[in-house]
C-alpha positions in Angstrom: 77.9 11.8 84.5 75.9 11.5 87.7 75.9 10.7 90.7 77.4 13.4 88.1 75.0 12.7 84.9 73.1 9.6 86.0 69.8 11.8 85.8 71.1 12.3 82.0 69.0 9.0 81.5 66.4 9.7 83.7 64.1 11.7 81.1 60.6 12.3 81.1 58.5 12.2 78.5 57.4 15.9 76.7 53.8 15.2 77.5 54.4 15.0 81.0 57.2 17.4 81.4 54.9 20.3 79.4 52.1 19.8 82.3 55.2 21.3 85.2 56.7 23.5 82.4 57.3 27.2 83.6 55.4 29.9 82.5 57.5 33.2 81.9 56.1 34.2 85.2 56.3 31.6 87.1 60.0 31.0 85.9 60.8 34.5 86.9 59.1 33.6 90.4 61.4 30.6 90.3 64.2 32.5 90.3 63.5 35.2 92.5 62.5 33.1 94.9 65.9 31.4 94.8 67.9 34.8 95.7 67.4 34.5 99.6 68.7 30.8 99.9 71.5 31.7 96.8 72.5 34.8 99.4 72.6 32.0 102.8 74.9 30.5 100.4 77.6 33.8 100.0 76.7 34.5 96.3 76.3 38.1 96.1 73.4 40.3 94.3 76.4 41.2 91.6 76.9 37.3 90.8 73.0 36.8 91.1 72.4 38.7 88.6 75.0 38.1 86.0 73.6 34.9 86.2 70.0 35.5 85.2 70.3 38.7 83.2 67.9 38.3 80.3 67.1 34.6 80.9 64.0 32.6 80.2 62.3 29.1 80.5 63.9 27.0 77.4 61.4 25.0 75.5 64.1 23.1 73.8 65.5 22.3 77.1 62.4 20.1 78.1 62.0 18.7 74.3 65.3 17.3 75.2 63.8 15.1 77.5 62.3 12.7 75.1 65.8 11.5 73.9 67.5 9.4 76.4 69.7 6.8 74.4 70.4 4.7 76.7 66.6 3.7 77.5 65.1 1.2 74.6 67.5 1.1 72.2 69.0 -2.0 71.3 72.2 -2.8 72.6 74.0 -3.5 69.7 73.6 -0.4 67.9 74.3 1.8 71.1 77.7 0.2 71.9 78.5 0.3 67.5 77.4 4.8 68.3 79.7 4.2 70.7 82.7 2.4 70.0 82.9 3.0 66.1 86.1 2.8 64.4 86.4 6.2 63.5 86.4 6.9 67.7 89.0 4.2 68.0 91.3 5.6 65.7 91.0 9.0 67.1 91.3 8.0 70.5 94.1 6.0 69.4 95.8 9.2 68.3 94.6 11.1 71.4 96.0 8.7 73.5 99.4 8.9 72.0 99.2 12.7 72.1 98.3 12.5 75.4 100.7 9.7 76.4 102.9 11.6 78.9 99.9 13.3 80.5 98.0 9.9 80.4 100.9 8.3 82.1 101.4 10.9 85.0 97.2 11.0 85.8 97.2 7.3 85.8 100.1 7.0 88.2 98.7 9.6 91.1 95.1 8.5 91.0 95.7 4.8 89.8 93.1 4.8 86.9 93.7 3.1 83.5 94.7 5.6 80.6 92.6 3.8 78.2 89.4 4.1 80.3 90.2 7.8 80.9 90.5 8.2 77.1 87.1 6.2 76.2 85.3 8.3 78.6 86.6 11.7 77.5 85.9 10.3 73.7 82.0 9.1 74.6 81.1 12.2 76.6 82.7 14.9 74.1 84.4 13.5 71.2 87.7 14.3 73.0 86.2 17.6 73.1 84.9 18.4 69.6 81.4 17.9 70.9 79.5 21.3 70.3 78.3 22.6 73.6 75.8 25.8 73.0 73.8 25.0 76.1 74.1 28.1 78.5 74.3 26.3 81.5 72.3 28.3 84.0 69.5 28.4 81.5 69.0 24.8 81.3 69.3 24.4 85.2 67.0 27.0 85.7 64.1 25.7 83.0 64.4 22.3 84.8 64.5 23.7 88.7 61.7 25.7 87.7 59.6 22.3 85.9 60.5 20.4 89.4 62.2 17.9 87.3 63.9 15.5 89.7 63.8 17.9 92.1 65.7 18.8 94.3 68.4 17.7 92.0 68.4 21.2 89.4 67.7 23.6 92.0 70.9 21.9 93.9 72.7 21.9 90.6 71.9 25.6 90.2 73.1 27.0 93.4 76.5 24.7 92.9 76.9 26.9 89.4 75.8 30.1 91.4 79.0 28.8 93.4 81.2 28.4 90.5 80.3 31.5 88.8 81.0 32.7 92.6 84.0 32.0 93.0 85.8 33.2 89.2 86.4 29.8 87.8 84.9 30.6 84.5 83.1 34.0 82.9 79.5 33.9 82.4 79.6 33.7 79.0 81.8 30.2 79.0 79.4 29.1 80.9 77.9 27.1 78.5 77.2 22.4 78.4 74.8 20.1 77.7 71.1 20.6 77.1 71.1 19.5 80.5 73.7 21.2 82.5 76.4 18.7 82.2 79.5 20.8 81.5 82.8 20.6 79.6 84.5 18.2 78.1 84.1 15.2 80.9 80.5 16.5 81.2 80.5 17.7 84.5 77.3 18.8 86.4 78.3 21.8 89.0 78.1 19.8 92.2 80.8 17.3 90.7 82.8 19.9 89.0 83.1 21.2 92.7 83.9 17.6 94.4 86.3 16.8 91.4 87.4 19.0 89.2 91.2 19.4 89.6 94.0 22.1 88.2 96.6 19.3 86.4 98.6 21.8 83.9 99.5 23.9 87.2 98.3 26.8 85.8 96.0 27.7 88.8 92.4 26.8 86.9 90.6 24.3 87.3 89.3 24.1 83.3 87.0 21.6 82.4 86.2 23.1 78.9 89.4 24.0 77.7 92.6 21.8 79.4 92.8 18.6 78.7 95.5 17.9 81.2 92.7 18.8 83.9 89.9 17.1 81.7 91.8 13.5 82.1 92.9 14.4 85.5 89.3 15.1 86.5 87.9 11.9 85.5 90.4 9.9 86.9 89.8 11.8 90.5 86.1 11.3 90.2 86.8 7.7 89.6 89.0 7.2 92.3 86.9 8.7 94.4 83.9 6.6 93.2 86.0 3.6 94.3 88.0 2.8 91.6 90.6 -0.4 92.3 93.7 -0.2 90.4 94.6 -3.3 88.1 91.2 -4.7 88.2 89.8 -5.4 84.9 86.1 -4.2 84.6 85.6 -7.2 83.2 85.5 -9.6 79.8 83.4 -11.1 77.5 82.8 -14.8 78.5 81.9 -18.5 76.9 79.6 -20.5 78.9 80.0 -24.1 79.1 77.1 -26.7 77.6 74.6 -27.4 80.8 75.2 -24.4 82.4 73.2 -23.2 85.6 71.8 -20.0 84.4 70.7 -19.4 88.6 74.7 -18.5 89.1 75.3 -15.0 88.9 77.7 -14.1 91.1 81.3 -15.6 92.6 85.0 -15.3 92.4 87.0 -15.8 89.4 88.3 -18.7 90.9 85.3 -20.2 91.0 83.9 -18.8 87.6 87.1 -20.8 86.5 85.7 -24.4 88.1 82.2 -23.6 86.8 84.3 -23.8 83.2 83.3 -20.4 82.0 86.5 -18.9 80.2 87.0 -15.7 78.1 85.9 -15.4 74.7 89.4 -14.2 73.5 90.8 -17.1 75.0 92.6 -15.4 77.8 93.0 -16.2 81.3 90.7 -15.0 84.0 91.9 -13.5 87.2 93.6 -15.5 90.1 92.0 -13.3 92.3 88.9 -10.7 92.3 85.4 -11.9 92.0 82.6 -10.8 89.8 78.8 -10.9 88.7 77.6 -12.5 85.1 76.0 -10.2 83.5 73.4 -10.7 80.2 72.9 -7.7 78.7 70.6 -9.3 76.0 69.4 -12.7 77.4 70.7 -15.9 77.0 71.1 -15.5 73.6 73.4 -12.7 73.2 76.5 -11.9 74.7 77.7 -12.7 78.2 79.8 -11.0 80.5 81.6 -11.1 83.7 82.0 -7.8 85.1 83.6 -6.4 88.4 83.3 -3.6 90.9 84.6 -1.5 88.6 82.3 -1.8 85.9 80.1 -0.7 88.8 82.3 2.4 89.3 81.6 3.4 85.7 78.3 3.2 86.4 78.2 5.3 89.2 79.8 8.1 86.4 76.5 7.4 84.5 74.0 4.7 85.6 73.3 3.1 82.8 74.5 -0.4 81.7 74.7 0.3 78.0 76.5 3.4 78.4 79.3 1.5 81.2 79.8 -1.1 78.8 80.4 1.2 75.8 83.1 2.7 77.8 84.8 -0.6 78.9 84.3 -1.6 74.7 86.0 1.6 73.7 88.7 1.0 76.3 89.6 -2.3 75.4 89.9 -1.5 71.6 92.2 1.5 72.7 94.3 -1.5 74.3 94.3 -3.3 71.3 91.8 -5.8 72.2 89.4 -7.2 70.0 86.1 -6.6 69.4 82.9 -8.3 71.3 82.9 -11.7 69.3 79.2 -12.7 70.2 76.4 -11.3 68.0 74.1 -9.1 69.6 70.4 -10.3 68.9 68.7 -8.9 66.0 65.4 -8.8 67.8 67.0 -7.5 71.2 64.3 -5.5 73.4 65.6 -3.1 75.9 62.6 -1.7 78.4 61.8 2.3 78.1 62.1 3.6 81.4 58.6 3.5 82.2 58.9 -0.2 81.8 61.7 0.3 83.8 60.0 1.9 86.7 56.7 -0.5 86.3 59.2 -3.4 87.0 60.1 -2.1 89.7 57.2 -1.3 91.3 56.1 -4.6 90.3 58.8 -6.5 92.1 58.5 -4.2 95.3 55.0 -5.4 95.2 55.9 -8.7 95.3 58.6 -8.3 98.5 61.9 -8.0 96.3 64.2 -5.1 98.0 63.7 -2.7 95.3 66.1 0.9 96.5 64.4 3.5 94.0 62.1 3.8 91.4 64.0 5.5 88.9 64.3 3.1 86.3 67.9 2.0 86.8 68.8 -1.4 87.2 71.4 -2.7 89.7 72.7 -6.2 90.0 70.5 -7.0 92.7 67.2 -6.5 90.8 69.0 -8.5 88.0 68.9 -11.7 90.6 65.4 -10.4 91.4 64.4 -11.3 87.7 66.2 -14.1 87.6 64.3 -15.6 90.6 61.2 -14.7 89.4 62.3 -16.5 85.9 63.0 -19.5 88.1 60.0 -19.8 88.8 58.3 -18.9 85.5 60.0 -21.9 84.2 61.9 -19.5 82.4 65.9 -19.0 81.5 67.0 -17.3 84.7 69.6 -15.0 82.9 68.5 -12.2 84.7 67.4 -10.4 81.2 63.5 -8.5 81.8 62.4 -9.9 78.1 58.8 -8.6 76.8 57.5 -12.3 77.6 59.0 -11.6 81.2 57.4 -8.7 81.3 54.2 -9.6 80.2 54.4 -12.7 82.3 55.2 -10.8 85.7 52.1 -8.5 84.8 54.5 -5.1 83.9 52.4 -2.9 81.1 
């Protein structure tokens, strides 16, 4: 999702999207003032306007917004949305349905067939997700409101392409409230870097194929920097005494520090990788690797990479997460998000962007900062962090 639907987390709230919204006539001022870069760009008058016949700012596009699931909500109940047992069994069947196609995708871009499958069943229900959204609509509400921009006015030309170019009729042309399209969820610019034609029948179908669905994501991944054979990761069990300061290290070492897996399986000989609290102390811990990262970077968000590696591993047959999540577990809204941040730029920590995403790095941030809080150093921004590193 984003590089491809990162943003899909990045929502506003109503209150202050509504001050940006478009006004019928400055949304039709939006538009035509796009025409003249859309035209530098080879998309003809006749394409233009197929694409904005009889459109107008959507309201329900910006109301949208407010919802962004994987900000605040617990963790516990997002990956249980997630990973329910009813999606298991039907990506069990879709994965035996699928089996020869799964097999051939997997061996050209070298991406596991159950992580295909968990993505596919988290961003469409394996395609049963309703999609009503017309696309350019949505792109065009939220180029016109400035939101994130330039990232909907780029998004908007790269459908102008599409539309361009024949691989769908206009009135396909439909996604996400947000302009994530088909059944991988595809915004424009990364149906253009990665969409492929698998079923050979000269389309590129996102919304209809599933052969070039599952051969989509697995491209994307791969380009994303997807190593083959490397686990994202396992639950782990941490030995009595142990220095919460560690975050990061081979397996090899992980090993010596006598942190094991919680199903009692072996780690790695090789490959390193970063503990990761989701929670806190107190709930479950993890050690994840560069691919975890990689699903990430599909959609930046935590909660929504680990649902995906959850889902994937019951679609292998392993178990479930054995640790409880916390009853009481707090998960920052993204304006808590962004205040941290700000916070520990403020006080000299290498902070990249202030969009409310957090990367390993501002994890050991935390965790130093805990250090010297005389708190757990687990990495975890808690409401008593918060409110002890001054973040309102």
């Amino acid at each position: 999702m984003i590089a491809r639907l990162a943003f899909l987390v990045l929502a506003l709230s109503l209150a202050s999207m509504s001050a940006q919204s478009a006004t019928g006539d400055s949304f039709a001022a939006f538009v035509a003032g796009l025409q003249p870069e859309a035209a530098k760009q080879g998309i003809t008058p006749a394409t233009f306007d197929a694409a904005f016949a009889g459109l107008a700012s959507d309201p329900n596009v910006l109301a949208a917004m407010r919802h962004a699931p994987e900000y605040g909500k617990p963790f516990g109940p997002y990956l249980a949305s997630l990973a329910s047992p009813s999606r298991i069994a039907v990506g069990l069947r879709k994965s035996a349905q699928w089996a020869a196609t799964l097999q051939a995708v997997e061996q050209k871009f070298g991406v596991d067939a159950s992580v295909l499958v968990s993505i596919w069943g988290v961003e469409s229900s394996f395609g049963d997700g309703e999609q009503h959204w017309d696309v350019f609509r949505s792109l065009a509400t939220l180029a016109a409101a400035r939101f994130q921009h330039p990232l909907f006015r780029d998004e908007l030309l790269s459908a102008l392409q599409i539309l361009q170019r024949g691989r769908i009729p206009r009135g396909e042309f439909v996604g996400s409230w947000a302009g994530a399209m088909g059944q991988p969820q595809f915004l424009p610019s990364s149906y253009l870097k990665y969409a492929v034609d698998f079923d050979g029948d000269g389309k590129v179908d996102i919304w209809h194929s599933v052969p070039d669905v599952l051969a989509s994501i697995a491209n994307y991944l791969q380009k994303s920097g997807w190593q083959p054979r490397l686990p994202w990761g396992f639950e782990v069990v941490l030995p009595p005494g142990f220095d919460y300061r560690t975050s990061r290290g081979t397996f090899a070492e992980w090993t010596k520090r006598h942190v094991s897996r919680a199903d009692g399986g072996a780690l790695p000989p090789t490959g390193s990788a970063i503990l990761f609290f989701p929670s806190g102390a107190a709930g479950p811990a993890f050690l994840v690797t560069d691919n975890f990262v990689v699903l990430k970077r599909f959609n930046n968000s935590d909660a929504y990479a680990l649902a995906v590696a959850e889902l994937a591993d019951r679609l292998r047959g392993l178990p479930a997460f054995r640790s409880a999540w916390p009853a009481d577990d707090f998960q920052p809204s993204r304006d808590e998000r962004i205040a941290l941040q700000r916070r520990l730029a403020a006080l000299g920590y290498k902070v990249t962007d202030f969009d409310g995403h957090f990367d390993f790095d501002l994890r050991d941030a935390v965790r130093d900062l805990q250090r010297r809080y005389g708190m757990i150093p687990d990495g975890y921004p808690s409401r008593a962090f918060l409110d002890r590193a001054g973040v309102h």
